[in-house]
TORKOL-4160 file (C-alpha; in steps of 0.2 Angstrom, whole numbers, padded with zeros to 4 digits, m for minus):
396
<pt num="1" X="0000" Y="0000" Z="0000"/>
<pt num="2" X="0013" Y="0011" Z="0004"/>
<pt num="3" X="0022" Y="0009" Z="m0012"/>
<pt num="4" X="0008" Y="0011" Z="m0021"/>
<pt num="5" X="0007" Y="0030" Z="m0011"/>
<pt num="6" X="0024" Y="0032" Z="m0017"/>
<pt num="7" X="0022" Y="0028" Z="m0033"/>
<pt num="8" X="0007" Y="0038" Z="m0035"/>
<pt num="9" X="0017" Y="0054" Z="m0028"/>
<pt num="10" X="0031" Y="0052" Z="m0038"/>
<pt num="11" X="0019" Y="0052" Z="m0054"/>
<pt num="12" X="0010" Y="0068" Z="m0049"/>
<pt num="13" X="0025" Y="0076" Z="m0046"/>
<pt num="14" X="0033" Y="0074" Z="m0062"/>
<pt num="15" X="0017" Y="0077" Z="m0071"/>
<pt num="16" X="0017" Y="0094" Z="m0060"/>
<pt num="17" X="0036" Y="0100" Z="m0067"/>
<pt num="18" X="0031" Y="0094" Z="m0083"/>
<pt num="19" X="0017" Y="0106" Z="m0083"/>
<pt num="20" X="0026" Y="0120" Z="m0076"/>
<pt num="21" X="0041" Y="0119" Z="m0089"/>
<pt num="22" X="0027" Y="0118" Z="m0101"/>
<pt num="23" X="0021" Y="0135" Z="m0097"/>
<pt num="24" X="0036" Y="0145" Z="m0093"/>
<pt num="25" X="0042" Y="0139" Z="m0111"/>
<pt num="26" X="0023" Y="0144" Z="m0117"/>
<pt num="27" X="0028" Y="0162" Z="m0109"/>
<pt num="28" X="0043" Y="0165" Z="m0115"/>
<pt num="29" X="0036" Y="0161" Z="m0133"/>
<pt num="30" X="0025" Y="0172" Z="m0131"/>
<pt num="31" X="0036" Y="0185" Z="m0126"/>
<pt num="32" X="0046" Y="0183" Z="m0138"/>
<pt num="33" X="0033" Y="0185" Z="m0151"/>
<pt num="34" X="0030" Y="0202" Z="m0146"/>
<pt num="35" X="0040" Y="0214" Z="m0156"/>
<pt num="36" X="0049" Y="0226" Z="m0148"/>
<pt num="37" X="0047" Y="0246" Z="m0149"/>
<pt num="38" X="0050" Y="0255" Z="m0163"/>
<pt num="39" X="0064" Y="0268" Z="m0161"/>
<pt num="40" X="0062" Y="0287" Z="m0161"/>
<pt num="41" X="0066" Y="0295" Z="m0177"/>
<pt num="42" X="0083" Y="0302" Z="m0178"/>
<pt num="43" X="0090" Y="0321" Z="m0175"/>
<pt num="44" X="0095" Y="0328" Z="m0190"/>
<pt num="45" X="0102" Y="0345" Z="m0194"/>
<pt num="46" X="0095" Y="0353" Z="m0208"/>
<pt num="47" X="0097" Y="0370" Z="m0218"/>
<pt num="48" X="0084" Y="0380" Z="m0230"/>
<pt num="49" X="0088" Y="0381" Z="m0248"/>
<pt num="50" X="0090" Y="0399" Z="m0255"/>
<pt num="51" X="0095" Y="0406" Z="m0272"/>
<pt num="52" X="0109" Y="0418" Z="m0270"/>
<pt num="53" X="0124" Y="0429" Z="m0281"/>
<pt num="54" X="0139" Y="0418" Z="m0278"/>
<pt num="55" X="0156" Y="0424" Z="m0286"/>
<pt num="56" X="0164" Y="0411" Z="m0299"/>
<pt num="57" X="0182" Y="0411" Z="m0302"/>
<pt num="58" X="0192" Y="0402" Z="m0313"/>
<pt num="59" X="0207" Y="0396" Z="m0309"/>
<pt num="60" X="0220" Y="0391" Z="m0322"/>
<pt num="61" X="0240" Y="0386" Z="m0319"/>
<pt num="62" X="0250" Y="0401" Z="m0328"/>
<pt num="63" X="0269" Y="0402" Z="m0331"/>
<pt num="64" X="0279" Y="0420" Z="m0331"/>
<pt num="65" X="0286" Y="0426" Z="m0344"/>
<pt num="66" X="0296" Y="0442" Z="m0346"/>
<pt num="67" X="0287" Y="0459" Z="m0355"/>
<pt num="68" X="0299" Y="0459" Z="m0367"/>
<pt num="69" X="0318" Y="0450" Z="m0373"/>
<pt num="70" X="0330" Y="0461" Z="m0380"/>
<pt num="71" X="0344" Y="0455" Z="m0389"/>
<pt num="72" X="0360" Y="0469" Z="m0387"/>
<pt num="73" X="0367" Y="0466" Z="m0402"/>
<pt num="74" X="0387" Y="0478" Z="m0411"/>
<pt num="75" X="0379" Y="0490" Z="m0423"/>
<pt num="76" X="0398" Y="0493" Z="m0428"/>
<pt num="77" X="0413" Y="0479" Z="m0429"/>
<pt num="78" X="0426" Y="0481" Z="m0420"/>
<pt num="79" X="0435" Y="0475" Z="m0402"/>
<pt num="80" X="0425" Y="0475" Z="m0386"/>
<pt num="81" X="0435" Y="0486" Z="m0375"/>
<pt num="82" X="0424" Y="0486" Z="m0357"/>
<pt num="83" X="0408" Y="0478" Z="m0350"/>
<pt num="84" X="0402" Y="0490" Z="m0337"/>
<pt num="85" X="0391" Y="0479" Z="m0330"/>
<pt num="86" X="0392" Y="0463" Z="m0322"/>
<pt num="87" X="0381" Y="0448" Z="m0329"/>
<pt num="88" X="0367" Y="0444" Z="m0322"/>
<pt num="89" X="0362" Y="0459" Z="m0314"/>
<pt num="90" X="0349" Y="0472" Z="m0316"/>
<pt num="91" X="0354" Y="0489" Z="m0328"/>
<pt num="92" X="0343" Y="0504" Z="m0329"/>
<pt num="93" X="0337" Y="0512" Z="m0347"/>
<pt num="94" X="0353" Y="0522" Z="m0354"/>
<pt num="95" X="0367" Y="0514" Z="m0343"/>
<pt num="96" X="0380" Y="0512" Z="m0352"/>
<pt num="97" X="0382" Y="0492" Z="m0356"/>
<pt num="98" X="0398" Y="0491" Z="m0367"/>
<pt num="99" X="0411" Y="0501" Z="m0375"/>
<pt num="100" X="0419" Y="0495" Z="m0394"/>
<pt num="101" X="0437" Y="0501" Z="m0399"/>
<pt num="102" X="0433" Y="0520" Z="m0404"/>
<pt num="103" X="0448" Y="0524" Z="m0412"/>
<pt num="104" X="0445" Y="0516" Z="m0430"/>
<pt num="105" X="0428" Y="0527" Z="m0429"/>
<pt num="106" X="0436" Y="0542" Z="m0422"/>
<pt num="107" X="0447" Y="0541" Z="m0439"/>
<pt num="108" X="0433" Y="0539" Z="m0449"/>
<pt num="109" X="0425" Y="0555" Z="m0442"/>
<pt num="110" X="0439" Y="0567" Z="m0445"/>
<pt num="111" X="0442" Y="0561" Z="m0464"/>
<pt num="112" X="0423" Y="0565" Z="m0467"/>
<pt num="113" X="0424" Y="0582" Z="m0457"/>
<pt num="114" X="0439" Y="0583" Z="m0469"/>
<pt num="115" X="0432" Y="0580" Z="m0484"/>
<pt num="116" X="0417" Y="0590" Z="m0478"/>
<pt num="117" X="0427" Y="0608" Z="m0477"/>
<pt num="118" X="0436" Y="0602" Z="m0494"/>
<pt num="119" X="0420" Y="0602" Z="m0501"/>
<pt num="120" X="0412" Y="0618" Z="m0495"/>
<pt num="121" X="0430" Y="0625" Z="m0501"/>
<pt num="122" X="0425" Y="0619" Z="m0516"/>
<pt num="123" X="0406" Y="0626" Z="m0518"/>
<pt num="124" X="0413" Y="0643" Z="m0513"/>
<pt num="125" X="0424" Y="0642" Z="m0526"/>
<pt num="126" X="0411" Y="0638" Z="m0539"/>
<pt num="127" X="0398" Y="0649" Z="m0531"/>
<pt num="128" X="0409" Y="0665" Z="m0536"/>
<pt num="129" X="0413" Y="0658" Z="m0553"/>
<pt num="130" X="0395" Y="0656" Z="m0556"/>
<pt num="131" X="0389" Y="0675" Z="m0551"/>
<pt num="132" X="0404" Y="0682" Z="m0562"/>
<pt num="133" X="0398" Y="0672" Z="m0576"/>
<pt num="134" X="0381" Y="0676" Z="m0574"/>
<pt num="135" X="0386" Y="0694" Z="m0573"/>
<pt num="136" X="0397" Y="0692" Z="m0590"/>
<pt num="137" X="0382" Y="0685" Z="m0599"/>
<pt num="138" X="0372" Y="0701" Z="m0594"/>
<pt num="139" X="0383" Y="0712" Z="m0601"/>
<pt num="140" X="0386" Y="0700" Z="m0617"/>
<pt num="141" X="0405" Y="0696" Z="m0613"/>
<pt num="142" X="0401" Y="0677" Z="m0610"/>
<pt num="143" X="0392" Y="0665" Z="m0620"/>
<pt num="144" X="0378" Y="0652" Z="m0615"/>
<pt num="145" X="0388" Y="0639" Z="m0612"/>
<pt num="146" X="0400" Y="0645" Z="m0601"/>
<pt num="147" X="0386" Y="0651" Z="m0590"/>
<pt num="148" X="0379" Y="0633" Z="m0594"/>
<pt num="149" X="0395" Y="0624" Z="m0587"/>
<pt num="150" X="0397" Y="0639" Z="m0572"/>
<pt num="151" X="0379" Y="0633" Z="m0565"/>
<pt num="152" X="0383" Y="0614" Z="m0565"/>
<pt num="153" X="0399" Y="0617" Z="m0557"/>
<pt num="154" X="0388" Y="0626" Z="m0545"/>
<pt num="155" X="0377" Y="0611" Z="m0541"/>
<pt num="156" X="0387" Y="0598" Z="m0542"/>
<pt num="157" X="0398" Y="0607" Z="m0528"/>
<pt num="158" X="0384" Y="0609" Z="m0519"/>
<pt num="159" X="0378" Y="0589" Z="m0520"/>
<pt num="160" X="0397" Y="0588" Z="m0516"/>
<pt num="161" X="0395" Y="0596" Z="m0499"/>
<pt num="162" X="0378" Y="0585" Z="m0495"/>
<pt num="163" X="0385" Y="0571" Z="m0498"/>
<pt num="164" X="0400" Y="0576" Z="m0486"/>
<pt num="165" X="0388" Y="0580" Z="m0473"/>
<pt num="166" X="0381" Y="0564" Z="m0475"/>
<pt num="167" X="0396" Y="0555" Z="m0473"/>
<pt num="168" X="0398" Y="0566" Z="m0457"/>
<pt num="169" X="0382" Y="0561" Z="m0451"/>
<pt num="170" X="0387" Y="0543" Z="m0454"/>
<pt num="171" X="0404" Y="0543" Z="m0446"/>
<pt num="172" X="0397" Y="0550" Z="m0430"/>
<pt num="173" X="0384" Y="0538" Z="m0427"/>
<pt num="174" X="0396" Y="0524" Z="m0429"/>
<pt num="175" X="0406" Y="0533" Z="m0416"/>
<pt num="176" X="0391" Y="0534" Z="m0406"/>
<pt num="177" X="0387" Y="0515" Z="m0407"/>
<pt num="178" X="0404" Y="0512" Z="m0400"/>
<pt num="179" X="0396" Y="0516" Z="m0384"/>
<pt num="180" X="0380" Y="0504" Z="m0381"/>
<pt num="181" X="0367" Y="0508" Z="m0370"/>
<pt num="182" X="0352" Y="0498" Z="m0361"/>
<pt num="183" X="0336" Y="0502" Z="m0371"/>
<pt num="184" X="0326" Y="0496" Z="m0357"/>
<pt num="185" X="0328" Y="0494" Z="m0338"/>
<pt num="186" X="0328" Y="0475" Z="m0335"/>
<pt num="187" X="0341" Y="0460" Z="m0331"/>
<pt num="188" X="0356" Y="0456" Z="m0339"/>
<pt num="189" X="0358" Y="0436" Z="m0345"/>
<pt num="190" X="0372" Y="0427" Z="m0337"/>
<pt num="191" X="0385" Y="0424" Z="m0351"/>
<pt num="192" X="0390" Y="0437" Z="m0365"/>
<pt num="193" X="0407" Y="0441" Z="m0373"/>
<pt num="194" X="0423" Y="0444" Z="m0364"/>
<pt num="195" X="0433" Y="0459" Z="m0364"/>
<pt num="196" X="0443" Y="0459" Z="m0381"/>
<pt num="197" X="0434" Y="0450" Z="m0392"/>
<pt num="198" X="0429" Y="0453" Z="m0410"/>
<pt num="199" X="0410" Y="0458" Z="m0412"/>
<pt num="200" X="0405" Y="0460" Z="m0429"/>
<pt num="201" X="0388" Y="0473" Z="m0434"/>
<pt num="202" X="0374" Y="0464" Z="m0431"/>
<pt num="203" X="0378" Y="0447" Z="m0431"/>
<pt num="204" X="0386" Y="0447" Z="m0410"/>
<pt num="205" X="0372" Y="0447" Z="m0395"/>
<pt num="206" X="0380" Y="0455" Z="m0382"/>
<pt num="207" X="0368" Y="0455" Z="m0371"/>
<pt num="208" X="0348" Y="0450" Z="m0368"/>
<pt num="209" X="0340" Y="0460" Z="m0358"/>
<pt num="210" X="0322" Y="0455" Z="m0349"/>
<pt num="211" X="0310" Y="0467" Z="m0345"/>
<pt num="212" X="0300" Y="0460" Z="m0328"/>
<pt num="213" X="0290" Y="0477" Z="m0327"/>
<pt num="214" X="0276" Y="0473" Z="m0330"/>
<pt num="215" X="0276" Y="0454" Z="m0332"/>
<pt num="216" X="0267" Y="0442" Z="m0343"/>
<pt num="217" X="0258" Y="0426" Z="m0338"/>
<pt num="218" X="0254" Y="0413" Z="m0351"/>
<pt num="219" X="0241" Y="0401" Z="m0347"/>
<pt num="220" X="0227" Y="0391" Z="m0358"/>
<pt num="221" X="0210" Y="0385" Z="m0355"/>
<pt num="222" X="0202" Y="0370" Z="m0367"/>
<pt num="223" X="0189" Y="0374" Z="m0380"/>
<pt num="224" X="0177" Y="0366" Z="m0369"/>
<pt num="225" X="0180" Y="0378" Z="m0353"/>
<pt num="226" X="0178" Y="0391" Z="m0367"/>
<pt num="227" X="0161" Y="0386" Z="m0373"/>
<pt num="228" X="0156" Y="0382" Z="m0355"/>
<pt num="229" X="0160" Y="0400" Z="m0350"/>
<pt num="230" X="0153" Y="0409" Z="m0366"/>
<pt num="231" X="0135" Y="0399" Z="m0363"/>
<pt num="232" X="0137" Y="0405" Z="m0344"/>
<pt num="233" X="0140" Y="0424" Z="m0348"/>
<pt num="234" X="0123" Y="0424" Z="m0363"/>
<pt num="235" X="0115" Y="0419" Z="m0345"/>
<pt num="236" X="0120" Y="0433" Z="m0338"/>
<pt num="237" X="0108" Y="0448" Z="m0336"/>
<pt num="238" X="0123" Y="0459" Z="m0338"/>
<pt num="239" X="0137" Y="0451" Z="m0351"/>
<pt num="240" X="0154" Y="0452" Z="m0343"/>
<pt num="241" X="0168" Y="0461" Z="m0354"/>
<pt num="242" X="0187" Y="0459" Z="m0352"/>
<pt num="243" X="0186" Y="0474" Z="m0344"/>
<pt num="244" X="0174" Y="0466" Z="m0328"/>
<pt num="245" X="0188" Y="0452" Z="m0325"/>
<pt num="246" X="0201" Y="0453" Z="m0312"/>
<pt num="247" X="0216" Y="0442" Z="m0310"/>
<pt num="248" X="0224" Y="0434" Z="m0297"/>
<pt num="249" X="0238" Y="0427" Z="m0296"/>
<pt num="250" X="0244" Y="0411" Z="m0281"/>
<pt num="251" X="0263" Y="0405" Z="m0279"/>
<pt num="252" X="0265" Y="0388" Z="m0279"/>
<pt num="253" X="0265" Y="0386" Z="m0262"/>
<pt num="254" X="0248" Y="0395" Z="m0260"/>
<pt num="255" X="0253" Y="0412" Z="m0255"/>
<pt num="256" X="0244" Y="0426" Z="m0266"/>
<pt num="257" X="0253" Y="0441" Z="m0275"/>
<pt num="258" X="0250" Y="0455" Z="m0267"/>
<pt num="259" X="0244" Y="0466" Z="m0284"/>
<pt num="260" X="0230" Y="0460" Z="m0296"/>
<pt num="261" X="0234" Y="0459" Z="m0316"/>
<pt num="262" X="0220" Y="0459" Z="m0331"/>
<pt num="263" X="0218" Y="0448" Z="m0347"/>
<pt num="264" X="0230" Y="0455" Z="m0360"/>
<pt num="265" X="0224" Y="0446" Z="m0374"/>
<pt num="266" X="0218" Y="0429" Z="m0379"/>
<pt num="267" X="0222" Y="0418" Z="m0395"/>
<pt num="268" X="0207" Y="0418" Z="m0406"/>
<pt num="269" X="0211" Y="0400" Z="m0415"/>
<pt num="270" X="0213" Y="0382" Z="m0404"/>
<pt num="271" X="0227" Y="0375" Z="m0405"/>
<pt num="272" X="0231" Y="0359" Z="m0417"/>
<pt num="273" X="0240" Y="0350" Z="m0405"/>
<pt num="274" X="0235" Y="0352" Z="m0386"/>
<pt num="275" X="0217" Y="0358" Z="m0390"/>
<pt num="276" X="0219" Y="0373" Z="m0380"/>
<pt num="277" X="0216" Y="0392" Z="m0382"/>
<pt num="278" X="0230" Y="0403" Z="m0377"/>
<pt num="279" X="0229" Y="0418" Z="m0366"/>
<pt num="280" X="0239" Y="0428" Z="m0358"/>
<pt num="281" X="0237" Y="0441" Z="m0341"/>
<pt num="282" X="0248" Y="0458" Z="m0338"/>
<pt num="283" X="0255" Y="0459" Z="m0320"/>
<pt num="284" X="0263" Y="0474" Z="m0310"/>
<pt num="285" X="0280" Y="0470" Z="m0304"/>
<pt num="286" X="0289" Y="0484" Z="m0298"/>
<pt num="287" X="0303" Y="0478" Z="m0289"/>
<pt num="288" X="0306" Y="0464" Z="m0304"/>
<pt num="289" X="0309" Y="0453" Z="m0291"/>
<pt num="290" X="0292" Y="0446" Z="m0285"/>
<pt num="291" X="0290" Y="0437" Z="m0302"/>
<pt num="292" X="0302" Y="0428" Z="m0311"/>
<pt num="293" X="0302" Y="0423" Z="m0330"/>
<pt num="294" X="0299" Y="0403" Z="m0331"/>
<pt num="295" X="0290" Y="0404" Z="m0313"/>
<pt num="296" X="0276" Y="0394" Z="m0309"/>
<pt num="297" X="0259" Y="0400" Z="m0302"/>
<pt num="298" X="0241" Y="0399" Z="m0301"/>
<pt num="299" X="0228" Y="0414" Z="m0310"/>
<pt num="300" X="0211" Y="0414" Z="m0303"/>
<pt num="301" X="0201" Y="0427" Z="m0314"/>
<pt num="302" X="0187" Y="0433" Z="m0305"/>
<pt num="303" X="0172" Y="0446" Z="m0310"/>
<pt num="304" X="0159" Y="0435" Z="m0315"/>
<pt num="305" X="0146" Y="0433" Z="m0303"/>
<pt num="306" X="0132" Y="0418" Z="m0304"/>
<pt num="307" X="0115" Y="0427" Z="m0298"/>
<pt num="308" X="0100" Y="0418" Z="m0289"/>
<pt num="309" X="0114" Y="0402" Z="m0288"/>
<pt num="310" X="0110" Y="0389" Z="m0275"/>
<pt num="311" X="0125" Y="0381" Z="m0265"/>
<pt num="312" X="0125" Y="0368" Z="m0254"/>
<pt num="313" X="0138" Y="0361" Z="m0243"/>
<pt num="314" X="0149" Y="0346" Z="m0247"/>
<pt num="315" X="0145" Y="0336" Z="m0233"/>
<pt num="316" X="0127" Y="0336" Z="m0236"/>
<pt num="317" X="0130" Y="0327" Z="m0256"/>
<pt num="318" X="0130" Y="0306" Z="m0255"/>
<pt num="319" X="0133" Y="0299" Z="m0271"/>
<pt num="320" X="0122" Y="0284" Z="m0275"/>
<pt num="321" X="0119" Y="0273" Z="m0289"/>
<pt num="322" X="0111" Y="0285" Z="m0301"/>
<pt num="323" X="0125" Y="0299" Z="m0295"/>
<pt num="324" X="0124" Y="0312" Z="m0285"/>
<pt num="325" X="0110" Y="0316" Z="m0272"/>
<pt num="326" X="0104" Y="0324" Z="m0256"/>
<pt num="327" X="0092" Y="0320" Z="m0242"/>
<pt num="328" X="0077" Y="0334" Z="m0242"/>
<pt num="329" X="0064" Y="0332" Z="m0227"/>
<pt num="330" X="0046" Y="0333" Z="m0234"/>
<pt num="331" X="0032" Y="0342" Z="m0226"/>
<pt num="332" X="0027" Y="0327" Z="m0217"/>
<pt num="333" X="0046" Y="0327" Z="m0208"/>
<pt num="334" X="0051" Y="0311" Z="m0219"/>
<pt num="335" X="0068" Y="0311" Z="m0229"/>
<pt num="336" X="0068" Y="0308" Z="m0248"/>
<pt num="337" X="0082" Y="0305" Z="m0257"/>
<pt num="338" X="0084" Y="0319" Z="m0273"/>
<pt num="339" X="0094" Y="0315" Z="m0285"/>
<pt num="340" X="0104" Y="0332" Z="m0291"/>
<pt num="341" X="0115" Y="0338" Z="m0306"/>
<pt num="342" X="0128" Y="0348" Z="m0298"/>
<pt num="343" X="0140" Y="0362" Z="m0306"/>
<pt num="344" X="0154" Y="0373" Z="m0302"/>
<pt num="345" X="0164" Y="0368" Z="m0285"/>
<pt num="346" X="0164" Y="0384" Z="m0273"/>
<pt num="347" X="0171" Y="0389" Z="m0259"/>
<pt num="348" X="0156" Y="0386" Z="m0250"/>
<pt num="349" X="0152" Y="0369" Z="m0257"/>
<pt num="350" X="0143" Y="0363" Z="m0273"/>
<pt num="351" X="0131" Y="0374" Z="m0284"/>
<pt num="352" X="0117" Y="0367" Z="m0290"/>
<pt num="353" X="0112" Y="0367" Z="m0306"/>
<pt num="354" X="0095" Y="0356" Z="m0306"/>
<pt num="355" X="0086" Y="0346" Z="m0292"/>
<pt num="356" X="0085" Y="0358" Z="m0278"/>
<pt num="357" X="0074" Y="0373" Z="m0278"/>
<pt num="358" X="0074" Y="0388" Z="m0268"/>
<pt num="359" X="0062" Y="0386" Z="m0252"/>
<pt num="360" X="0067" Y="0366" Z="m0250"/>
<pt num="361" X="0076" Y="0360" Z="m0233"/>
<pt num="362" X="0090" Y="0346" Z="m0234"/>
<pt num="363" X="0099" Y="0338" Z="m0220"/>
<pt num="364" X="0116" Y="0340" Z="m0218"/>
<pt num="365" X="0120" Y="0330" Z="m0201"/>
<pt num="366" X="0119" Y="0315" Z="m0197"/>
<pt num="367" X="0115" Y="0308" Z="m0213"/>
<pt num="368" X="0117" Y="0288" Z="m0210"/>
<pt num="369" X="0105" Y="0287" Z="m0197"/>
<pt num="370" X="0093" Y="0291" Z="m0210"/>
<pt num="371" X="0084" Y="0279" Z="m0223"/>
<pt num="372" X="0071" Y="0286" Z="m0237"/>
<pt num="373" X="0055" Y="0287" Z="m0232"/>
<pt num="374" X="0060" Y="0287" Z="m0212"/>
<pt num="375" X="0053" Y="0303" Z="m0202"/>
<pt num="376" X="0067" Y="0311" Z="m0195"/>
<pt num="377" X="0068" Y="0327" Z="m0183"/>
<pt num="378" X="0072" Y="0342" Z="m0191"/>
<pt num="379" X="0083" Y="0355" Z="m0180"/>
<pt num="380" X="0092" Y="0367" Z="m0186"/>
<pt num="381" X="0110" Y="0363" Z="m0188"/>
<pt num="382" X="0117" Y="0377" Z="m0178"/>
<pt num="383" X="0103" Y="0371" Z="m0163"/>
<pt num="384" X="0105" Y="0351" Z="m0164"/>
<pt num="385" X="0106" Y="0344" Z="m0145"/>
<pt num="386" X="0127" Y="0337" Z="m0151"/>
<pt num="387" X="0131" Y="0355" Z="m0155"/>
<pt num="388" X="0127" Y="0352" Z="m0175"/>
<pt num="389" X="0145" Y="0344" Z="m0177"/>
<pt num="390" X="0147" Y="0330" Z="m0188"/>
<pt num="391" X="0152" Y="0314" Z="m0179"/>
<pt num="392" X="0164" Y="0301" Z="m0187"/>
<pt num="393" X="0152" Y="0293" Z="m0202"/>
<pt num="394" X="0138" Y="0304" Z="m0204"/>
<pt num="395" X="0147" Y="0306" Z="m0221"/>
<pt num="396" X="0137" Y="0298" Z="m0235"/>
C-alpha cells in the first residue's frame, strides 16, 4: 500500500514539473513573439535652400614670362673694349652696357669732317665763278655755255658738300654705337662676350635683356571651358567684358601676390595640337623681383558673378547609384532622397544646377541614421542637441 502511495506521488510530481516547464516555455514564446518598440526618429540638422549671387572664379596654372627679350646686339665691328656691367644683374634704361674700340671710328669721323670743309671750299669756289659768269652773260662778254658749265659746277659742288655731310652724319653715329646703352631697364643674362673679343655689326648678341616690369603670364584653357564660360555669360543679365575680370595670381606654395593683373589678350584659333586656347594676363612688378620669367603660379580670374545660384555644402552630397543626391525632409518630416545635377565647386560647397529649388530644406548632419521614407527630426543645424558637429560617419 505504501508503495503504491509512493508511486502515486512520484507520478504527480513529475506530471506537476512537466506542466510547469510547459508554461514558462509557453511564456517566454510568447514574449518573444511580441515585437519590440519602434525607435524614435533620428535628430537631424538641416538648412533651407535659397537662391543667392555667388562669385565664380576660374582658376587656371600660368607660367611668367618676361614683358619683353631684347637682344643687345654691335651695330659697328670692332674689339670690345669694357663691360660695365656685371652679368646677371639688373641695368637701368641708358646705362652704359659696353664700349667697342673707338679709335678706327674716331678716324673715320675726321676724314669726313675733312672731306666736308674740302667740299664747302669747293662750292665757294664755284659759287663765285657762277655770279661772275652770270654777270658776263648780262653784259654780253660770256656765251651760254660758259654760264651753262658755271651753273653745273655750281650744283654739283653743292651735291658735293651734302654728300660730305652725310658721310659726317654717318661717321658720328658709328662713333656713337661704340658706346652701347640699355634700351630698357631690366636683367642682364648670365653669359656674354669677354673683354677683347671681335664683335662683328649685327651678327654678335651682347647681351639679352628682360624686362620684368610689367610681367606676362601665359596660361590656356580647353575649348570646352571656353564654350562652358561663353554659354554662362549669354545667361548673364549683364554680359561680362574683359574689362569686368580681375586676375589673381597664387605662388605655388599658395601664397597670393600681393597686386592684381587683367587679361592682356587671348588667342582667337585652338590649338592643333594640345586643344587649348592661349591667353595671356599683364601683371605689375615693380621691384622685378616678386616674379620671375619661367615661374610657376596659379591665376584665378574673377568678375563673373552667378546670380540667384544655390550652393549647398559638401558634406550634405551622397553619391548613389544614379549619381549624386541629397536628403530633403518633406512636409510630413520624412527624408527623400533627390537625386541632383551639380555644377561649379565653390568655396562654400557645390552649386546646384538642377534638383533643388529655392524654399526646400535638406539635412546636412547625421546623414546615416537616415533611410528614405523614415521621419526624422528636423533641427536646425546650428541648434541640434550634439552641437550640429558632424560625428565620425555621418558622411554619405
Amino acid at each position: 500500500m505504501r508503495k503504491w502511495a509512493a508511486a502515486a506521488i512520484l507520478l504527480f510530481a513529475a506530471f506537476g514539473g512537466g506542466l510547469a516547464y510547459w508554461q514558462h516555455s509557453q511564456r517566454q514564446q510568447a514574449a518573444a513573439s511580441v515585437p519590440p518598440p519602434a525607435p524614435p526618429p533620428p535628430q537631424v540638422g538641416v538648412m533651407p535652400v535659397n537662391g543667392k549671387a555667388v562669385p565664380l572664379p576660374f582658376t587656371y596654372a600660368g607660367r611668367v614670362a618676361g614683358y619683353r627679350d631684347v637682344e643687345i646686339r654691335a651695330q659697328v665691328s670692332g674689339t670690345l673694349l669694357k663691360r660695365e656691367f656685371n652679368e646677371g644683374a639688373r641695368v637701368k634704361e641708358g646705362e652704359v652696357l659696353f664700349r667697342i674700340d673707338p679709335k678706327p671710328y674716331q678716324v673715320a669721323l675726321d676724314r669726313a669732317r675733312a672731306q666736308l670743309a674740302q667740299a664747302e671750299a669747293t662750292l665757294r669756289q664755284t659759287s663765285e665763278n657762277w655770279k661772275r659768269i652770270d654777270e658776263l652773260l648780262q653784259r654780253k662778254v660770256a656765251t651760254e655755255k660758259q654760264h651753262d658749265e658755271a651753273r653745273a659746277a655750281f650744283d654739283q659742288s653743292r651735291a658735293a658738300v651734302q654728300l660730305s655731310q652725310a658721310e659726317v652724319h654717318n661717321a658720328e653715329l658709328n662713333l656713337g654705337y661704340t658706346i652701347i646703352t640699355s634700351p630698357v631697364s631690366g636683367v642682364t643674362r648670365l653669359l656674354s662676350p669677354p673683354e677683347g673679343s671681335l664683335v662683328l655689326a649685327q651678327q654678335t648678341i651682347l647681351t639679352t635683356i628682360t624686362q620684368l616690369d610689367p610681367v606676362y603670364v601665359n596660361f590656356s584653357f580647353t575649348d570646352a571651358e571656353y564654350q562652358a564660360a561663353r554659354e554662362l555669360n549669354q545667361r548673364l543679365p549683364k554680359p561680362v567684358t574683359d574689362k569686368d575680370l580681375t586676375v589673381e595670381l597664387q605662388y605655388g606654395n599658395g601664397t597670393r601676390f600681393a597686386g592684381t593683373g587683367r587679361i592682356d589678350v587671348s588667342a582667337n584659333r585652338v590649338d592643333a595640337q594640345t586643344g587649348t586656347i592661349q591667353a595671356r594676363a599683364i601683371f605689375s612688378n615693380q621691384d622685378g623681383a616678386t616674379l620671375l620669367p619661367g615661374q610657376f603660379v596659379r591665376i584665378i580670374v574673377t568678375g563673373v558673378t552667378l546670380p540667384n545660384a544655390i550652393v549647398i555644402p559638401k558634406v550634405s552630397v551622397g553619391q548613389g547609384p544614379q549619381g549624386p543626391f541629397v536628403y530633403v525632409v518633406g512636409q510630413d518630416n520624412k527624408a527623400q532622397a533627390r537625386p541632383l545635377r551639380l555644377g561649379r565647386e565653390v568655396d562654400d560647397g557645390w552649386i546646384v544646377e538642377d534638383g533643388l529649388s529655392p524654399g526646400d530644406t535638406i539635412i546636412i548632419d547625421g546623414l546615416m541614421r537616415v533611410r528614405p521614407g523614415a521621419p526624422v527630426v528636423p533641427v536646425a543645424a546650428a541648434n541640434r542637441a550634439d552641437g550640429g558637429t558632424p560625428r565620425a560617419g555621418d558622411r554619405p
